[in-house]
KENUKOL-615122 format. One record per residue (C-alpha): residue number from 1; y negated, x negated, z. Coordinates in steps of 0.25 Angstrom, whole numbers. Layout:
N
+-----+-------+-------+-------+
!  nr !     Y !     X !     Z !
+-----+-------+-------+-------+
! NUM !     Y !     X !     Z !
...
+-----+-------+-------+-------+
! end
This chain:
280
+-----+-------+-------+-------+
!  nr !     Y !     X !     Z !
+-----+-------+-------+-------+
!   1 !    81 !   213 !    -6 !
!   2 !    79 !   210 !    10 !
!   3 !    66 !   212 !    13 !
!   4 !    60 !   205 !    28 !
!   5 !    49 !   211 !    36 !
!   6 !    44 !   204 !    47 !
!   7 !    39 !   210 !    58 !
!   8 !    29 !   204 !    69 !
!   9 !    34 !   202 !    81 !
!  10 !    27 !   214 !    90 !
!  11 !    29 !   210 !   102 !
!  12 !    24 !   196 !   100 !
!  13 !    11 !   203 !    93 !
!  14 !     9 !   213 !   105 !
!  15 !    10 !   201 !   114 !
!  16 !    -1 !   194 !   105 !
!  17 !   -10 !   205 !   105 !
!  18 !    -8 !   207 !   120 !
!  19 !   -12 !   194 !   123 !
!  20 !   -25 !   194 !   112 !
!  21 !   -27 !   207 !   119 !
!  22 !   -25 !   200 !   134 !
!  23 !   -35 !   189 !   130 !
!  24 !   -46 !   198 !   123 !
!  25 !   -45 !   206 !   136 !
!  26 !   -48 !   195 !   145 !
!  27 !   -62 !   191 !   138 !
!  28 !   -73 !   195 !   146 !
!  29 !   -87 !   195 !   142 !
!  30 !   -89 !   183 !   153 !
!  31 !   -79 !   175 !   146 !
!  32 !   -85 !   177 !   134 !
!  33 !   -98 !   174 !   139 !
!  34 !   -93 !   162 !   144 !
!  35 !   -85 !   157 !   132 !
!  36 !   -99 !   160 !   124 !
!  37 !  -106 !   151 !   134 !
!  38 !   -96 !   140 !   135 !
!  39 !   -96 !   140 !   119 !
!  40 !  -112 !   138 !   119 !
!  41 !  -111 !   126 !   129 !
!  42 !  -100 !   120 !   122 !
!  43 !  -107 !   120 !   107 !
!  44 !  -119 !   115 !   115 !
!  45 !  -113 !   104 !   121 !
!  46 !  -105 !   102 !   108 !
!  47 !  -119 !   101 !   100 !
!  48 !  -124 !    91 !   112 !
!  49 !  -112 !    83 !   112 !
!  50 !  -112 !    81 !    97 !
!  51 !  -127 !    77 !    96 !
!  52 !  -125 !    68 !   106 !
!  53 !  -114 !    62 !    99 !
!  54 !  -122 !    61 !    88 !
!  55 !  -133 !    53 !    94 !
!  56 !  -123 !    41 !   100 !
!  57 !  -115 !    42 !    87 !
!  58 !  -129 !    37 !    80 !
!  59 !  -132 !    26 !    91 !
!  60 !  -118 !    21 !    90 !
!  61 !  -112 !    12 !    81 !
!  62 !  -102 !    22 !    76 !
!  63 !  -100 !    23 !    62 !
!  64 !  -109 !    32 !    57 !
!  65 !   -97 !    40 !    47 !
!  66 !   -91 !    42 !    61 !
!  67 !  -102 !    49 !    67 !
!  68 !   -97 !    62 !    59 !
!  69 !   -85 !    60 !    61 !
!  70 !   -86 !    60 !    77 !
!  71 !   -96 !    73 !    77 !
!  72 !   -86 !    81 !    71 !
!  73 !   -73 !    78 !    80 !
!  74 !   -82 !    77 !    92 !
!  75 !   -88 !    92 !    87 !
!  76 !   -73 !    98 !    84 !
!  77 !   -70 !    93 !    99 !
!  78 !   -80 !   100 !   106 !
!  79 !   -77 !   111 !    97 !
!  80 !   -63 !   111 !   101 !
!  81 !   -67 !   110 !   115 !
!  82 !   -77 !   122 !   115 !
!  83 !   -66 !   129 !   109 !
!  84 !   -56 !   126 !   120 !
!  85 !   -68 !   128 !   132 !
!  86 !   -72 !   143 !   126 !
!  87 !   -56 !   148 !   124 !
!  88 !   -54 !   143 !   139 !
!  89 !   -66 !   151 !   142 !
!  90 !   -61 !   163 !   136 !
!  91 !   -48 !   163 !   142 !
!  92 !   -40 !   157 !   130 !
!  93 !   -30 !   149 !   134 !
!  94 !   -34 !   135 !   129 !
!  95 !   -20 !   128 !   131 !
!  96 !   -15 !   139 !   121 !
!  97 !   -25 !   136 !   112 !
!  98 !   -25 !   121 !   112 !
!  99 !    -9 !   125 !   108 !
! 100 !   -13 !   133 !    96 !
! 101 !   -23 !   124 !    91 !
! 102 !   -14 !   112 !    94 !
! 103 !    -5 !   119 !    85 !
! 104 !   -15 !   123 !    74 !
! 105 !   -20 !   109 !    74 !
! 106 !    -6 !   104 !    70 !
! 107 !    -4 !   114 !    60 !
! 108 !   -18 !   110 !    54 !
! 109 !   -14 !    95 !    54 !
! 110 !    -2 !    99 !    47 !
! 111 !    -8 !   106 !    34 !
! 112 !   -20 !    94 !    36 !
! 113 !   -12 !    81 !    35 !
! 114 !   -20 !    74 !    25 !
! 115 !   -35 !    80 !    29 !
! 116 !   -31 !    73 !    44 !
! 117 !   -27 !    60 !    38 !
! 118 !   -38 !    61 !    29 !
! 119 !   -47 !    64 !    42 !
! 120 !   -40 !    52 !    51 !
! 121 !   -40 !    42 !    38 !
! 122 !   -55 !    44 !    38 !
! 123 !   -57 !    43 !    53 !
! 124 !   -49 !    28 !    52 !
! 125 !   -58 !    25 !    40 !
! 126 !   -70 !    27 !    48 !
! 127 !   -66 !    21 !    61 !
! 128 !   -59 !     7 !    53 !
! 129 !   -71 !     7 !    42 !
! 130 !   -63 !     0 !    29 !
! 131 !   -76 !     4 !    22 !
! 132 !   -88 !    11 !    26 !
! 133 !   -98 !    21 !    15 !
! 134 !  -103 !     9 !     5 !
! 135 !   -91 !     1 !     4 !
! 136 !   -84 !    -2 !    -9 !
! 137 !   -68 !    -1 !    -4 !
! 138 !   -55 !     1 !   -14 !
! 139 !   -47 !    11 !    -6 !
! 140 !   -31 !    10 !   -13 !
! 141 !   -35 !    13 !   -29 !
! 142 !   -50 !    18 !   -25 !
! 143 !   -61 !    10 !   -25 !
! 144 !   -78 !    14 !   -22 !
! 145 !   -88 !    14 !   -13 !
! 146 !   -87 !    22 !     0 !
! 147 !   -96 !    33 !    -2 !
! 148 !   -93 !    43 !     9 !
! 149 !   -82 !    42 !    22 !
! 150 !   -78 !    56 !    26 !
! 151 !   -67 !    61 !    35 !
! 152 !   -57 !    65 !    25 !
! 153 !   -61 !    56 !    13 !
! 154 !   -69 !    43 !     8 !
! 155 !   -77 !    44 !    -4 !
! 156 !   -79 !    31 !   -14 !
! 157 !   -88 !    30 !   -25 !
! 158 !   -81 !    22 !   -36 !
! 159 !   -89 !    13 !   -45 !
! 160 !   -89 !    23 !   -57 !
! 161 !   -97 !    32 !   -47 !
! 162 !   -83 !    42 !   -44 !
! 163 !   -82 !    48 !   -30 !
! 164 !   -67 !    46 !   -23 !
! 165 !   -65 !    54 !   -12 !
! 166 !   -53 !    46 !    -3 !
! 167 !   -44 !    53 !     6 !
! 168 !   -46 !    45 !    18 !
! 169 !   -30 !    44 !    21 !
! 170 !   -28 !    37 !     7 !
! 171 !   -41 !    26 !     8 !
! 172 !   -34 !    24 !    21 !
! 173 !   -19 !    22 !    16 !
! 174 !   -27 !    14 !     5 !
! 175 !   -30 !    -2 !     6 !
! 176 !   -43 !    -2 !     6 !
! 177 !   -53 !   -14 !     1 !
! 178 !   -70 !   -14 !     6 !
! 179 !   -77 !   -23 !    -5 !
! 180 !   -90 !   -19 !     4 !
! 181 !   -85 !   -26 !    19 !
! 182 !   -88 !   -41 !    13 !
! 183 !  -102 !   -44 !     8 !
! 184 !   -95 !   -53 !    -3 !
! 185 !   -83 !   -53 !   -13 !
! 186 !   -76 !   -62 !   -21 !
! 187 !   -76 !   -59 !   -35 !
! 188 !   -64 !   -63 !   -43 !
! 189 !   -63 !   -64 !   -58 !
! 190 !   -50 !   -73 !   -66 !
! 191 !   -53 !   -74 !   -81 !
! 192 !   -44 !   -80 !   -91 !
! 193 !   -48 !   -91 !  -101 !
! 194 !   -40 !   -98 !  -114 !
! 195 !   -29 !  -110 !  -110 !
! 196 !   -40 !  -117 !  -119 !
! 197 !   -53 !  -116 !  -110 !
! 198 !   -54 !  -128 !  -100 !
! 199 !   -53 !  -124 !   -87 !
! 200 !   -67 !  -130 !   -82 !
! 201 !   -74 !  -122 !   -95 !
! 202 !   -70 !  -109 !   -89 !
! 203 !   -71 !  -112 !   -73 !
! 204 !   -87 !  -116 !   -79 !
! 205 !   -87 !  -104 !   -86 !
! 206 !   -83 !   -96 !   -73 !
! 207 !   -92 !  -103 !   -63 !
! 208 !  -104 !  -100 !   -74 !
! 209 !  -100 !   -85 !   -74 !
! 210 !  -100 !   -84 !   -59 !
! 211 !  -113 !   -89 !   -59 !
! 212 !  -120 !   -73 !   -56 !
! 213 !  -130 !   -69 !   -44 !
! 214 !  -119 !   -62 !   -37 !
! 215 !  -111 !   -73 !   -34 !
! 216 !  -114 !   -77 !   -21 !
! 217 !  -120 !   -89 !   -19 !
! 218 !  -113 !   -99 !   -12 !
! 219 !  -100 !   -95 !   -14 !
! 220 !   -90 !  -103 !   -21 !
! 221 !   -86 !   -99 !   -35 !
! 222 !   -72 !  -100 !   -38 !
! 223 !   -66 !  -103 !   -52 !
! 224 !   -54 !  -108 !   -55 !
! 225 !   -41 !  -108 !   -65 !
! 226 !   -33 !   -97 !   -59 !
! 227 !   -21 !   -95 !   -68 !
! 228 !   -14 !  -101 !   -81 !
! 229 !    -9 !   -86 !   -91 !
! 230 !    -2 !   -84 !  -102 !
! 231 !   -12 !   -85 !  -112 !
! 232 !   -25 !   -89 !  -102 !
! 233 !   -29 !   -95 !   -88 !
! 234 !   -34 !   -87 !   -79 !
! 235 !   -49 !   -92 !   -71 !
! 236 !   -52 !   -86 !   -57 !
! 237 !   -67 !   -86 !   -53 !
! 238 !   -71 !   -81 !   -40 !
! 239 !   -85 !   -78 !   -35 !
! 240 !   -90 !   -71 !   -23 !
! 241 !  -100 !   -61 !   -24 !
! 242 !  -109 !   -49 !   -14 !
! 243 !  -100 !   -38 !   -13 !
! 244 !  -111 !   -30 !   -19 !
! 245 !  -110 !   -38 !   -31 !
! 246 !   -98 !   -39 !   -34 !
! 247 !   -96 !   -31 !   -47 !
! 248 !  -107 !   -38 !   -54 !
! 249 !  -103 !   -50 !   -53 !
! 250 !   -90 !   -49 !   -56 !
! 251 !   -95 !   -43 !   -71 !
! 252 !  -106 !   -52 !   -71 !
! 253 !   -96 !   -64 !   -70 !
! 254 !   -86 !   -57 !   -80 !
! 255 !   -98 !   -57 !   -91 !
! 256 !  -101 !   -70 !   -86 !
! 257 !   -88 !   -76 !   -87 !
! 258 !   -85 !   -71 !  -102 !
! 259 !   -98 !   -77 !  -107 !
! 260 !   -95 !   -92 !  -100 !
! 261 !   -83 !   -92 !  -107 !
! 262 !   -88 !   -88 !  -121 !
! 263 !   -99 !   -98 !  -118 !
! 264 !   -88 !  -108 !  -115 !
! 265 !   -79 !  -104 !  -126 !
! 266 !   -67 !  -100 !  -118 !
! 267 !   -58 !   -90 !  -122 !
! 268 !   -55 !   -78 !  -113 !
! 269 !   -38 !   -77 !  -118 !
! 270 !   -31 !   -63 !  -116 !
! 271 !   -16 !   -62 !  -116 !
! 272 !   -11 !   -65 !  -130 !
! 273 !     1 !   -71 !  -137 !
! 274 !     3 !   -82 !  -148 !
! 275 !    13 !   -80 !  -159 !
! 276 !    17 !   -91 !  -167 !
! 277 !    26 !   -88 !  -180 !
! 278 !    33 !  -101 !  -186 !
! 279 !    35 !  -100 !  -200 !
! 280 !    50 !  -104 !  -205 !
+-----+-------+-------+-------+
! end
């Protein structure tokens, strides 16, 4: 069995140590004094800087779900720069630095690919707005109300009261459809009736069952033979509607619709098949 040791490099950790040694060597208490002071200005101004931010962010127009947003990358700047300023002061060299956290920046961006295009879907959502918190959207095969726009993820609320957390990069890679950006919406709604009805009877009997308060008034109503099937015809009726209202008049006209035609005596036909037998 071959068995490998491996040794460090002395020389290269004697010429590490020396330079650690070198650099703690050159620390006075003045520059320490000073690092210590710099540092206090800088958070102070940071602190300043940030309120004031603050203060124009809430007069301006700005989105108020950017507000956050902007503190924080504005904070993580300053940050970096008191950083950068209190090295310097201490004798570090900061191009060197920059290197090394240039270096750990790409090595972190590497193992965070999908947390990044996470963070850079939700900063597109919150600049383009497709929906803002409130809105009823369909984002690729989920549908709800927008509870909640964060960074990393959008939260929708579904009608049966579940809570979808969305990566942003998929609602971004998704088509997305806002039912809450017009005031109205068209409701459509096809039913089928027997061969045997006449087509006046059942265009009465959906006019009559559009006839509900969320129908908005002065709008036409539009009813009409829409298709010949196998074993029915198929009726089109479309009405427009408040957004807001949508759902209950699309089951208030379903109800209505089924008692019209049993008022009217007209038979709602499924799919079936006729067998004739011939006797020899």
């Amino acid at each position: 069995m071959l068995t490998t040791t491996l040794i460090p490099d002395t020389a290269e950790v004697e010429k590490n140590l020396s330079a650690l040694q070198k650099f703690l060597d050159s620390i006075s208490l003045a520059k320490i004094l000073t690092a210590v002071a710099l540092l206090a200005v800088c958070l102070l101004v940071t602190k300043f800087f940030l309120k004031g931010q603050d203060k124009l962010l809430a007069r301006s127009k700005i989105d108020r779900s950017l507000h956050g947003i902007t503190r924080s990358f504005t904070k993580i700047l300053l940050l970096f720069i008191t950083v950068m300023v209190v090295a310097g002061s201490l004798g570090v060299d900061v191009s060197s630095l920059l290197a090394v956290l240039g270096v750990a920046g790409l090595a972190v961006s590497l193992a965070l690919q999908d947390s990044l295009s996470n963070l850079a879907s939700g900063i597109n959502i919150l600049l383009t707005k497709p929906f803002v918190v409130g809105d009823y959207v369909t984002a690729g095969s989920y549908s709800g109300t927008v509870q909640e726009i964060r960074i990393g993820y959008t939260k929708l609320v579904t009608p049966e009261n579940q809570v979808i957390m969305i990566p942003n990069r998929t609602v971004t890679a998704s088509v997305i459809t806002n039912y809450s950006t017009e005031e109205k919406r068209r409701l459509d709604l096809t039913v089928t009736a027997s061969y045997d009805a006449p087509t006046e009877l059942v265009l009465e009997a959906l006019r009559e069952a559009a006839a509900v308060p969320q129908v908005l008034p002065g709008e036409p109503v539009f009813a009409r033979l829409s298709n010949y099937g196998d074993s029915a015809i198929s009726y089109t009726l479309r009405v427009w509607t408040s957004t807001a209202d949508y759902w209950d008049a699309y089951f208030d006209i379903l109800e209505r619709v089924r008692a019209a035609f049993d008022q009217r005596g007209i038979e709602m036909t499924y799919p079936h098949l006729n067998v004739h037998m011939r006797e020899p």
